[in-house]
DOLUM-388667 format. One record per residue: x, y, z of N, C-alpha, C, O, CB in turn; residue in one letter. Coordinates in steps of 0.1 Angstrom, whole numbers, plus 2048, in hexadecimal, padded with zeros to 3 digits. Glycine has a CB too. Layout:
// residues N
XYZXYZXYZXYZXYZA ...
***
This chain:
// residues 64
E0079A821DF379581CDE8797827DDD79B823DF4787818X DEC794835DE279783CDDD7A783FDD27AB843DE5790848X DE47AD83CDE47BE83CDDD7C0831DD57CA833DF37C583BX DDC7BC824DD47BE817DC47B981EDBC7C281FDDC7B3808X DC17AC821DB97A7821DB17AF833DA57AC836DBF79781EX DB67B4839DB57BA844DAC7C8840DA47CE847DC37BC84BX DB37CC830DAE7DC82DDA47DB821D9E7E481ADBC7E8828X DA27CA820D937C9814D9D7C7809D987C77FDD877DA810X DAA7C580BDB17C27F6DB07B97F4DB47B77E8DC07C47EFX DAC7AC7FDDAB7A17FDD9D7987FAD9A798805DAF79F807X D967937F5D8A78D7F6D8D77E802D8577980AD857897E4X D9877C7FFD9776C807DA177080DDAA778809D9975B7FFX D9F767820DA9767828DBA766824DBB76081ADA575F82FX DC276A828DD0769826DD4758820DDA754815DD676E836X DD0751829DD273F829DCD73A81ADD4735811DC6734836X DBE73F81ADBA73880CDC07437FFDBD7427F4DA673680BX DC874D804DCF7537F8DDA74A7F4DDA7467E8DD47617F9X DE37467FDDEF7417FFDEB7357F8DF17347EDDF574080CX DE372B7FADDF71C7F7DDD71E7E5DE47197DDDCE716801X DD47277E4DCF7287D6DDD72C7CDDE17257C3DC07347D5X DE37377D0DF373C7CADFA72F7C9DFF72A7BEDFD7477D4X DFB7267D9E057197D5E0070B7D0E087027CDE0D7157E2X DF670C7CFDF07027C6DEC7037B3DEB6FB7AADE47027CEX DEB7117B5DED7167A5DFE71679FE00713793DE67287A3X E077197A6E1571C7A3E1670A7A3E1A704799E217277AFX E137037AFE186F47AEE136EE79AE1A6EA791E0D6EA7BFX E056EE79CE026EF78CE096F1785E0E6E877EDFA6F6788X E0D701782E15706774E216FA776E236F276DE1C719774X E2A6FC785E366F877EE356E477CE3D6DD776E446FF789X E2D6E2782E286CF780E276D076EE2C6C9766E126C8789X E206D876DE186D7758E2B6DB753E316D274EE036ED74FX E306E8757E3B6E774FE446DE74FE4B6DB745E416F0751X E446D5760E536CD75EE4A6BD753E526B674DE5C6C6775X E3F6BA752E3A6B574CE386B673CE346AD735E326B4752X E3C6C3738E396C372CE306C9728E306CA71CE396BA729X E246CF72EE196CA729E116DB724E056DE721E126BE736X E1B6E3726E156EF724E146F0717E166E6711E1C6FB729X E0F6FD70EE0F702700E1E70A702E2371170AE0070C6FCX E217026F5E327056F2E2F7106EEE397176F0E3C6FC6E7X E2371A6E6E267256DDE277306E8E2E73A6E6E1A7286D0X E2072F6F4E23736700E2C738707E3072F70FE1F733707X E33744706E43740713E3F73B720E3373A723E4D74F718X E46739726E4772E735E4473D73FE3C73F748E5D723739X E4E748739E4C754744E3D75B743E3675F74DE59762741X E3A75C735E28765734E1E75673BE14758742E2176B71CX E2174D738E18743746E1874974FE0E74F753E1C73674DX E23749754E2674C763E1F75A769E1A75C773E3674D765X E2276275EE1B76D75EE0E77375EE0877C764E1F771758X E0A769753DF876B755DF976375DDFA76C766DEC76774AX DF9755766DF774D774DF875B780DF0760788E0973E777X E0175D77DE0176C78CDF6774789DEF778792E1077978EX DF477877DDE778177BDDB77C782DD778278CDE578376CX DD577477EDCC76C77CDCB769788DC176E78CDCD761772X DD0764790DD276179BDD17707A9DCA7727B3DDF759799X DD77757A5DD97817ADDCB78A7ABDC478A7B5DE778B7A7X DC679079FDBA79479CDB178A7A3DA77907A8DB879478DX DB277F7A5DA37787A7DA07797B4D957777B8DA37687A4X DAC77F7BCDA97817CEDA57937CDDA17987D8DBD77D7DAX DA579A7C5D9D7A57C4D8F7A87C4D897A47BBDA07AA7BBX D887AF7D1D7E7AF7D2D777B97C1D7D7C37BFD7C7B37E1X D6E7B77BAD667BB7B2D627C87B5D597CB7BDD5D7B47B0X D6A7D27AED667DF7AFD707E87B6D6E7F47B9D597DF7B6X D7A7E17B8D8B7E47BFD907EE7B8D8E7EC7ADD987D87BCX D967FB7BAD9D8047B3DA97FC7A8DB18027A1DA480E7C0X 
***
């Protein structure tokens, strides 16, 4: 990650990537062991758009 964020693939330092990834994953799996997701959704395409969504959002605008 520091090598991405070293060559511009990064918008935010390495640390606040890491924080935002483990604070969004802490979320998903708190709402699942709670119950509290949409059942018509599988548990894996959460997880899946969560990495999307997440991963895209540290891309600077206008990124190959």
């Amino acid at each position: 990650m520091v090598e991405a964020h070293e060559l511009g693939l990064l918008r935010l330092a390495p640390e606040r990537v890491a924080h935002a990834l483990w604070a969004g994953t802490h979320g998903l799996i708190g709402l699942h062991r709670a119950n509290k997701l949409d059942h018509d959704v599988p548990f894996d395409q959460v997880v899946q758009d969560l990495g999307d969504v997440l991963a895209f959002g540290f891309v600077p605008r206008g990124a190959p």
